[in-house]
N, C-alpha and C positions, 0 to 999 in steps of 0.2 A: 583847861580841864572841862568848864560848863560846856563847850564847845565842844570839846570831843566827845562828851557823855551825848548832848542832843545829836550828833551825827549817827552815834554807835546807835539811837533810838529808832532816829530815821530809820537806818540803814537795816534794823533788825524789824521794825514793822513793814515795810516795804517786802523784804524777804516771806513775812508769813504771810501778807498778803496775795504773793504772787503764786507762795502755796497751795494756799486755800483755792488761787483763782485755778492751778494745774489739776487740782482734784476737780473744780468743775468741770471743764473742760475734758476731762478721761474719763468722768465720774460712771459710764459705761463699765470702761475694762476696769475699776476699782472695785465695781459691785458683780464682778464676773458674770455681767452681761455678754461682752463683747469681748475679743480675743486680737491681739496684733497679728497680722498673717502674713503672707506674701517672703516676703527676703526673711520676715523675723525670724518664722517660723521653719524657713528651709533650710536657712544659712546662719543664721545671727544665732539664736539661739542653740543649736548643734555646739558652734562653737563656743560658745560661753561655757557649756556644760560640761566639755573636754577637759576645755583649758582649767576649769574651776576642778575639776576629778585628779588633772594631774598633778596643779599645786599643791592640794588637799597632799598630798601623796611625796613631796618635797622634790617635783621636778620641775624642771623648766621644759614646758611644751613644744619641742622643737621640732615633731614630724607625728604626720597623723597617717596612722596605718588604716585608717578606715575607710577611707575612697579614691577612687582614682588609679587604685594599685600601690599606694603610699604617695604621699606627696610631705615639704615641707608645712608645717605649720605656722609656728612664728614670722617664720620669713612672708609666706603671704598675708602680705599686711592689713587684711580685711580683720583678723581675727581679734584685731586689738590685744594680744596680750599683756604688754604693759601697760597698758591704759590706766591711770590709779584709782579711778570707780568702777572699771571692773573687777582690780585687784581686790578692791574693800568688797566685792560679794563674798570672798572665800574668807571674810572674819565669820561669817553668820553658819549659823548650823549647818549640818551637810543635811540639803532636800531631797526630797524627791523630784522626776523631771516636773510635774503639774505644779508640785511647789516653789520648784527655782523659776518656771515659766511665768508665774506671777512676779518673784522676786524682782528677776530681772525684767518686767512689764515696769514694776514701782520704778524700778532704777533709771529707765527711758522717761520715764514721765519727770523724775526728777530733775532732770536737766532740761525741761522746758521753764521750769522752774529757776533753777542757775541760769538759763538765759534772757528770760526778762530782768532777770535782778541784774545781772551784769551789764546792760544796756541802760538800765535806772541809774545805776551808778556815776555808769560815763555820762549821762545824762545831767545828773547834779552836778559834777564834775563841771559841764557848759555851764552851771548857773542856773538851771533849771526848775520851777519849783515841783514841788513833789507829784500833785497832780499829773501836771503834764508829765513826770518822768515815767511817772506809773502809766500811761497812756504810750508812751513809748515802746516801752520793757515788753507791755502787752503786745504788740503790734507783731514786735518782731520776733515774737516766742511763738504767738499762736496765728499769726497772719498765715496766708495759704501754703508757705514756703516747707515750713518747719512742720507743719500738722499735717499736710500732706504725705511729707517724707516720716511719720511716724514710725513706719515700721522697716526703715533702713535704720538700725542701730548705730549703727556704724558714721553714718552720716551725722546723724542728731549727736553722736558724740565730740566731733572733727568742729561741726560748723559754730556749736554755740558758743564757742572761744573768742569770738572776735572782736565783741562789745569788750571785752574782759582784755586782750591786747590794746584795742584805743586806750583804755584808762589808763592802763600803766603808761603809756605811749606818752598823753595828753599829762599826767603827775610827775614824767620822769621830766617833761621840758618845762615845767609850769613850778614846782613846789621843793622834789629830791632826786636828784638826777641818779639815785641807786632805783628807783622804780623804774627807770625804764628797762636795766637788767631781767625783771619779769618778764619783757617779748618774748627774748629767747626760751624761756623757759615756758610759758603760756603755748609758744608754736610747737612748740614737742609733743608737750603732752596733747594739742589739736592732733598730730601728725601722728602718735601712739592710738589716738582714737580709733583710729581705722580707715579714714576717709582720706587720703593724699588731697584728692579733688579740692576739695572743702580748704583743708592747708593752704595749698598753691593759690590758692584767692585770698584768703584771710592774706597773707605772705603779699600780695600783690597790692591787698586794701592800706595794709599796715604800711608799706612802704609809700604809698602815696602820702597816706595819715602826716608820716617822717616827713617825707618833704614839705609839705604843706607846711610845719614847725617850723623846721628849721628855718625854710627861706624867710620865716620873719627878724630870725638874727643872720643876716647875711655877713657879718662881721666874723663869726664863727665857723661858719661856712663847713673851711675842710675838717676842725675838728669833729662836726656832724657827721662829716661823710666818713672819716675814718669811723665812729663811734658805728657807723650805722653798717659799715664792713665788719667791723666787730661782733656787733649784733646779731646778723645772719651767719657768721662763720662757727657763732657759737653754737645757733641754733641746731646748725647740722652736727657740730660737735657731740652735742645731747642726745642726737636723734640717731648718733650713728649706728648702736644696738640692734636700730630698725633698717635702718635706713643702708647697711651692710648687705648684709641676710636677704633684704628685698630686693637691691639689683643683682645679687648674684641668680636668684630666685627666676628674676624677670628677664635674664637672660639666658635661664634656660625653659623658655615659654616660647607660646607662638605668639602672643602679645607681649613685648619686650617695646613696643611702639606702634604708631596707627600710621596709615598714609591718610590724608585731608580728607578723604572721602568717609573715614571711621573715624576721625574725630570731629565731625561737624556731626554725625548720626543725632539725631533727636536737637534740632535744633529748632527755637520756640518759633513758631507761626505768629508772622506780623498780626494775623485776625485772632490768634488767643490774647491778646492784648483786654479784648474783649471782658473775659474772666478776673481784668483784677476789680470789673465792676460789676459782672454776672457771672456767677460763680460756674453756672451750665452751664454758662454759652456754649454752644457747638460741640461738645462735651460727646457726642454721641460718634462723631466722626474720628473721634480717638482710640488707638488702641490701649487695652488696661494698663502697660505700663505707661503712657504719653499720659493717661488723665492726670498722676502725680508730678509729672515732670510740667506739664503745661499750663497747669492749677495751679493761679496763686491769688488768690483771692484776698484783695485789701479793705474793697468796700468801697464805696462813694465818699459816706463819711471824711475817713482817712484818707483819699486820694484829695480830698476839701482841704481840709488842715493841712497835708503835706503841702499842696500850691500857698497855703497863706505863710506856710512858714518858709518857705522861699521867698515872699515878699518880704517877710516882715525879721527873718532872723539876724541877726551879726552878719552886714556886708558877708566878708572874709568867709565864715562858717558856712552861710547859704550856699555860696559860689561852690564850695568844695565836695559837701554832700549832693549838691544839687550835679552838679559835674559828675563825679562819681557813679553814680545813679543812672545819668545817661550814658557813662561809660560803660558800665554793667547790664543794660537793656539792650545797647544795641551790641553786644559780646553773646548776649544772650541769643539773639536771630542768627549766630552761627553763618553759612553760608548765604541768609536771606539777605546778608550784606556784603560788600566787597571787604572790610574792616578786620573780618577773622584771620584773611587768609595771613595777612599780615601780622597778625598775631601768632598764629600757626610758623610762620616762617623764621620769627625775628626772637620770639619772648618764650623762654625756656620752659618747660612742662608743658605747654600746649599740644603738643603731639603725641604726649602720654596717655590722654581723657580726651570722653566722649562728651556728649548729650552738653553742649552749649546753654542749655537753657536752667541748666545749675546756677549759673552765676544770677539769676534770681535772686540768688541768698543776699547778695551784697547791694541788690537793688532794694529785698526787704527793708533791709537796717538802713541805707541811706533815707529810705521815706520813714520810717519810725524816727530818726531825727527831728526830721523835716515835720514831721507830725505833731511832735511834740514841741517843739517851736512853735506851731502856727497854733495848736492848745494854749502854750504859754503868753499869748500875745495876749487872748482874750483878758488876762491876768493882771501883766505889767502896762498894758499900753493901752487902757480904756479909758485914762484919764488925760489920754494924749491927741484923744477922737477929736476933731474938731470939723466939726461943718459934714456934708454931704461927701466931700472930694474924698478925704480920708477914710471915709466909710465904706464908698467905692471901693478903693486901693485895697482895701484890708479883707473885706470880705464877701461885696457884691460882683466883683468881676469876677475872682476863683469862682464863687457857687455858680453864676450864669454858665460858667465854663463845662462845670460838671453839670450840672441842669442839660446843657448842651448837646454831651457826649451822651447822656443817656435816653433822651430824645431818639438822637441819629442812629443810637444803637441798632435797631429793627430795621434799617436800611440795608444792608447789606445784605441780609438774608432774614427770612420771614419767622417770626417767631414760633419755636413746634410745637407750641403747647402752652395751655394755664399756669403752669408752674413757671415757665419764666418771664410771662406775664406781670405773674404775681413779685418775681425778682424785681421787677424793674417797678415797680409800684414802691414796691418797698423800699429801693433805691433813692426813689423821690422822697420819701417819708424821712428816710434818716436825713437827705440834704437840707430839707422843708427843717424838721426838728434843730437840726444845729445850725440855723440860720435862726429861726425863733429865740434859740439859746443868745446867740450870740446877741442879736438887738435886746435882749433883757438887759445884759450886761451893757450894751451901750446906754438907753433909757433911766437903768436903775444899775449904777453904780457899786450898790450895798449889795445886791442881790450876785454878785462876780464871782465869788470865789464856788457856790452854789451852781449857778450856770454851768461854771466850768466843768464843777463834779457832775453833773447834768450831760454834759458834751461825753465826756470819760464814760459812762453809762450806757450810752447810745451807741460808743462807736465799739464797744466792748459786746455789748446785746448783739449788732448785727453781724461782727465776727462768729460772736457764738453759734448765730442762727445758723449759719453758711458753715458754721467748719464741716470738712470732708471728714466722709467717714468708711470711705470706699477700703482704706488699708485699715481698718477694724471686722474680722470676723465676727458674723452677730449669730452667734451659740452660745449657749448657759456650760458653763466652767465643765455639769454633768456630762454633758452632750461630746465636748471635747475629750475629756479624761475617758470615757468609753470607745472613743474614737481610737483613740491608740492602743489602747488594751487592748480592744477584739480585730484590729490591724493585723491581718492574716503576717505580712514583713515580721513583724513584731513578737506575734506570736512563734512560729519559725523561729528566728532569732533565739528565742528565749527558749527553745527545748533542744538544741543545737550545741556544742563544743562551743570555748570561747574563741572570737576569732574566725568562725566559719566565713568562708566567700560569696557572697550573693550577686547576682546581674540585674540591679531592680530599674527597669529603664523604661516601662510602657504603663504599669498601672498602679502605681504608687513612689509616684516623683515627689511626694511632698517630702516624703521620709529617705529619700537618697541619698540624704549626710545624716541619716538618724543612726548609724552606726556608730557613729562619735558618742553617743546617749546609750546604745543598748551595745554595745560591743561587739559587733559582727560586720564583717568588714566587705562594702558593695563596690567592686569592678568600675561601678556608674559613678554617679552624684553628681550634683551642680556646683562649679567654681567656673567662673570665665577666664582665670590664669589655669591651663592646663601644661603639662609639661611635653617640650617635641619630644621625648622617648613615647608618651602618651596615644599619639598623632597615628604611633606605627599597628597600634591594637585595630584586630579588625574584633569587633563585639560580637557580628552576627557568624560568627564562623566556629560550625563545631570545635577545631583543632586549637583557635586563641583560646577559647572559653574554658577546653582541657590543660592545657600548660596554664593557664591565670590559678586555675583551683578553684574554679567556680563551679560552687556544688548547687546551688539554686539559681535557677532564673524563671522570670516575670515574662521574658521576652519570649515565646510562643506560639506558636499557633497550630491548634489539635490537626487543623486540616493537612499540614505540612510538615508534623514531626518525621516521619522517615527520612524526609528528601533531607531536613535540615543536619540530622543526628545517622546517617548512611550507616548501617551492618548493627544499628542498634533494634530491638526487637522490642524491647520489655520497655514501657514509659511510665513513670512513676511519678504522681502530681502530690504533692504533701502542701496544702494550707494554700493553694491555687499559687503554687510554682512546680517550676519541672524539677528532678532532683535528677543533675547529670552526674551518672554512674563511670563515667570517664574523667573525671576530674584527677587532675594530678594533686600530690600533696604539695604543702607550702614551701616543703624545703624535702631535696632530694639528692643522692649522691652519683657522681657518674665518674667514672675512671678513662673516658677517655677526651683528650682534647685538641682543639686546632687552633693556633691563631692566626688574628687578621685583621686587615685594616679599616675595614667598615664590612658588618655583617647584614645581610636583609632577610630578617625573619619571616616576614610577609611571603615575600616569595618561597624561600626555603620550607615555611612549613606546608606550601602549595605542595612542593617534593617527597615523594613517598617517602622516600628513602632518608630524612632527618628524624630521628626519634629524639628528641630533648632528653629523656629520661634514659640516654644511652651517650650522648654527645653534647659538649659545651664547647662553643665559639667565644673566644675572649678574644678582645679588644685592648691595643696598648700594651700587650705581656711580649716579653722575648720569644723567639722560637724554641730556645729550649726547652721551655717548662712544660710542651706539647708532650702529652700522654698517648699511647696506642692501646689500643681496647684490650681491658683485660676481663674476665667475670670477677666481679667481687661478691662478697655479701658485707653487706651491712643493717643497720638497724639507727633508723631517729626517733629519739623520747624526750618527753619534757618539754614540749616546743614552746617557748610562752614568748609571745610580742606585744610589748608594752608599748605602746609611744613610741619614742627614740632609742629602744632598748630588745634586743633579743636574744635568746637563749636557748640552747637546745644539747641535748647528752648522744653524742652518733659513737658508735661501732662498727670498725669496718677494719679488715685484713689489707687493703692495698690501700697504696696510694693514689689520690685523684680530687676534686673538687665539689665543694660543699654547693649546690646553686638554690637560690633566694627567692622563689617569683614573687620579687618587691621591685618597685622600679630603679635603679643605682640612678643616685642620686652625689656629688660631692660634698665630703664631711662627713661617711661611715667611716665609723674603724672597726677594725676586727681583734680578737685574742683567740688561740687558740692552749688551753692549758693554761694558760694565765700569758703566753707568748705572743706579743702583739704582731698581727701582719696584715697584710693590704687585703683590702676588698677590691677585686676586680668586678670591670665589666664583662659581662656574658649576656651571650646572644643577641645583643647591642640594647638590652632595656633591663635587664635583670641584674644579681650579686652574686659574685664567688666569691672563695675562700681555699686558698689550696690547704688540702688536708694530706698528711701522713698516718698510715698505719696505725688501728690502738688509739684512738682521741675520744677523749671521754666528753669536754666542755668546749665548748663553741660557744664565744661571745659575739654580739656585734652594737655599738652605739655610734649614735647621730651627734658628732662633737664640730659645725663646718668651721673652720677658721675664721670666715666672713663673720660667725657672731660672737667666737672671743673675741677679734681683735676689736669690733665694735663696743661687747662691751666692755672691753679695756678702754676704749676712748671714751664712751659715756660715763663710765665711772670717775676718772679721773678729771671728765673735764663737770662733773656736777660734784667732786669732792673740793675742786677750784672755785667753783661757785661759794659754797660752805664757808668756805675760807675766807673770801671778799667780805662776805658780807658777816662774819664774824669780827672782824678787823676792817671796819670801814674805814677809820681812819687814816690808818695807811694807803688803802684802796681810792679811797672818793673823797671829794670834794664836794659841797654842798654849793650849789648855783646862786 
């Protein structure tokens, strides 16, 4: 019990340490100095604020009418919906967007937080002492990797998992063989995060980690390997919710997979290598998104210690991380080595993701091991120094090494300035400082545990010095919050019907999924899963932008409104958008119809003679149910689209078809009077609904099979989990 109390002590100072050290390290965007931008703020946050409005509201986020023409939601798996720290935002009050936009800032920063500590843990875990794990935790939470990618939410949710699988990894073979059961449940909720990429490595690290165990009881062998079949099959078992929903998703995209040439795209530059010991290096010849991906800044310091703790760690452990690490570096150079393509060919998920120079991540965390070993040595094995040889081996040959490369640095190309100058000055400083450290500790013995917190200091300062802060907006919280208020988009928006259609594509892209936040729903937006119905939109063409209902656009130009908007006279600019006076409504009834087997709208609406608003092309329907043009009247009221949900009151004397310009998608249903019936396809992108004479209520929701049956299997198979481990007994056996 003394034992578990001083662990629970550790373990709970460690954590508010890493705290306190998360608030330094952000202590900008904490003091709303500084703002997260880039992905946060186009994508990440959009979504959070959706998904967090429709809970609030008792539904499950399954399709977002707000850009693209409707696309799913949950399904694209960026949005993190089940994620369980972004479930826990919607306990807290309902905000405003400027207040949730901090909310969810804390909640990012939070989890740099949970990621040093989880890497401390596993750290103690080796045997480690505190010191040095705290030096680790740090390393791999705020090293160039993870601080860099600050404002990919999504990312920083997926990746920081993977300290936190070793442990359990490392406690299920070592102590309670029911801890290893956490993997699968730890890889899920990485995989709920939003980030697959991030997964598919951790997935990849973790199973090296397994083998690594196992093959030290090779007596056990196939029970391992059964266990470890076990373990991933559960994993996906858990994940199926998502993991359903997103390949039916990703196979109705134009990215459903890469050929070699888009998945090696942003692969790391043997010369950014450079950067994990000058943070600028060549920094200038990058484009804005390559500085985050290329950027990983470790330090001298830390690339020090990591080398000694390759010398000096556990045989076995050095070998593995140290391996690992250069498995992950050169995976990293993507095609700048022959090594990918083989990977790309052979090893499953490779041809799904980009930008090779991700697996960084796993390079981070193997050198924060490695770091914090060669910290620890200073510790346990000063009393083991003996003579000159050993003093060598331990820590004159690493520092000459580094001493070396930073030297040679300036070779390759001439230094552009004072500032990295001054880098590399400082580089020798921190080498110089933790070489002094360490001879104290060899010299004065008593002075050890002191040095060590000394080393921890130094290599902590010059992370901090260097942390990137290129994906930090630096505007005062005021400056922001007016930015969007007097956001002409915005403004629009908010004097507008709910639900209105906008084409925001030239001069206010930051807010092109800001419709998800203000309710008005943009043609445009940014997601790199688009849907092929998608592909068929031509945007700049008066006659799409009339069928979409697109009553505002950004896209413009005064000089060429006739040519663009033909037999239009009168132009109408409200809040610097055009307001197109030919926009169709969102939903329209037409009485006559044709079917067929593939439709091309493109060309058809080149044809004078197609009036949508008179004629609907359904796809997949019998020939019977083809209509011949009659006059109707009718009347649509009450139109409301919610999410996965729409509704509207029509009147009309004949028979004919209800059509949706939302994009059909599968998984609508329809009722009509409370009478359930098919959503057809029309005009190969849009929704029918065959109507009869006298219909008062038209339903339609977004129910796909792909995410009951998933979550029928994630439910069941994590009410199995419950179960196990409420009745262990039965279940497990202690090793």
């Amino acid at each position: 019990m003394d034992f578990f109390r001083r662990g629970l002590i550790i373990n709970c100072s460690a954590f508010v340490l890493f705290l306190i050290l998360s608030g330094g390290f952000f202590f900008e965007i904490l003091e709303n100095e500084h703002w997260l931008t880039e992905d946060f703020i186009a994508q990440n946050l959009p979504n959070r604020f959706y998904a967090d409005k429709e809970i609030r509201e008792g539904f499950i986020p399954l399709w977002n009418p707000h850009m693209l023409g409707g696309a799913p939601f949950q399904a694209d798996i960026q949005t993190g919906v089940f994620y369980p720290l972004n479930l826990v935002l919607s306990l807290f009050p309902k905000k405003e967007i400027t207040e949730f936009y901090e909310l969810y800032q804390s909640q990012v920063i939070f989890h740099f937080t949970l990621a040093s500590w989880f890497t401390f843990i596993f750290l103690r875990k080796l045997n480690l002492d505190f010191v040095s794990s705290l030096l680790g935790g740090a390393v791999y939470a705020f090293g160039g990797f993870f601080f860099s990618h600050a404002h990919h939410a999504n990312m920083v949710h997926s990746g920081i998992w993977l300290p936190a699988v070793f442990y359990c990894c490392l406690k299920g073979f070592e102590d309670d063989s029911r801890w290893i059961w956490g993997c699968p449940l730890l890889l899920a909720i990485s995989l709920f995060g939003g980030h697959p990429q991030m997964t598919l490595f951790i997935c990849y690290a973790f199973s090296l980690f397994y083998i690594f165990l196992a093959w030290r009881k090779s007596d056990l062998i196939i029970y391992y390997l059964v266990r470890f079949i076990v373990i991933i099959v559960s994993f996906l078992l858990l994940s199926a919710v998502q993991i359903l929903p997103t390949a039916e998703f990703l196979n109705q995209t134009a990215r459903n997979s890469m050929d070699f040439s888009g998945a090696v795209t942003d692969s790391l530059p043997i010369s950014a290598l450079w950067s994990f010991l000058l943070p600028d290096w060549n920094i200038a010849t990058y484009e804005s998104w390559q500085r985050w991906e290329f950027r990983n800044y470790l330090g001298a310091g830390t690339v020090l210690l990591a080398i000694c703790g390759m010398l000096n760690s556990p045989k076995n452990i050095g070998r593995f991380f140290c391996g690992v690490g250069i498995l992950a570096l050169i995976l990293s150079f993507g095609d700048n080595t022959p090594i990918y393509k083989l990977f790309y060919d052979f090893a499953p998920g490779f041809s799904f993701f980009r930008v090779p120079a991700r697996f960084l991540m796993v390079l981070t965390f193997c050198v924060a091991v490695l770091a914090a070993f060669g910290c620890s040595d200073f510790i346990y094995n000063s009393d083991q120094l003996s003579g000159r040889k050993n003093l060598k081996r331990k820590g004159i040959y690493p520092g000459v090494f580094i001493l070396g490369l930073i030297f040679l640095a300036p070779i390759p190309e001439k230094l552009p300035d004072d500032f990295m100058r001054w880098q590399l000055s400082n580089s020798l400083i921190i080498v110089g400082l933790i070489f002094l450290f360490y001879l104290l500790k060899v010299f004065f013995p008593r002075w050890g545990r002191l040095c060590t917190l000394a080393i921890l200091i130094v290599v902590l300062t010059d992370i901090f010095t260097y942390r990137p802060i290129f994906n930090q907006q630096r505007a005062a919280k005021e400056n922001f919050i007016q930015g969007i208020k007097i956001n002409p988009a915005v403004k629009l928006a908010e004097s507008q019907p709910k639900g209105a259609r906008f084409l925001i594509r030239r001069k206010y892209l930051v807010l092109g999924n800001w419709g998800l936040v203000y309710g008005f729903s943009n043609i445009g937006g940014y997601n790199p899963f688009k849907l092929k119905s998608y592909s068929q939109l031509d945007l700049s063409s008066q006659k799409f932008l009339n069928i979409l209902g697109v009553k505002f656009t950004d896209d413009f130009d005064e000089r060429t409104l006739a040519k663009k908007f033909p037999g239009q006279t009168h132009f109408k600019i409200v809040n610097e958008f055009l307001e197109n006076e030919g926009a169709y409504p969102r939903a329209f009834f037409v009485t006559e119809s044709r079917t067929v087997d593939k439709f091309d709208l493109r060309r058809s609406l080149e044809e004078e003679q197609f009036n949508p608003l008179k004629i609907v092309y359904l796809e997949g329907v019998s020939a019977l149910t083809q209509l011949d043009k009659v006059e109707a009247v009718y009347k649509v009221s009450n139109l409301e689209n919610n999410g996965g949900r729409i509704s509207l009151e029509l009147h009309t004397d004949k028979k004919g078809y209800l059509v949706f310009t939302e994009m059909y998608y599968p998984g609508w249903k329809a009722a009509v009077n409370g009478d359930e019936t098919k959503v057809l396809k029309a005009d190969s992108i849009f929704r029918a609904v065959g109507i009869e004479k006298n219909v008062n209520k038209v339903e339609l929701w977004f129910k796909p099979f792909s995410f009951v049956m998933g979550a029928w299997i994630s439910g069941l198979t994590f009410l199995a989990f419950i179960l196990l481990f409420s009745f262990p007994k039965f279940f497990f056996q202690r090793q």
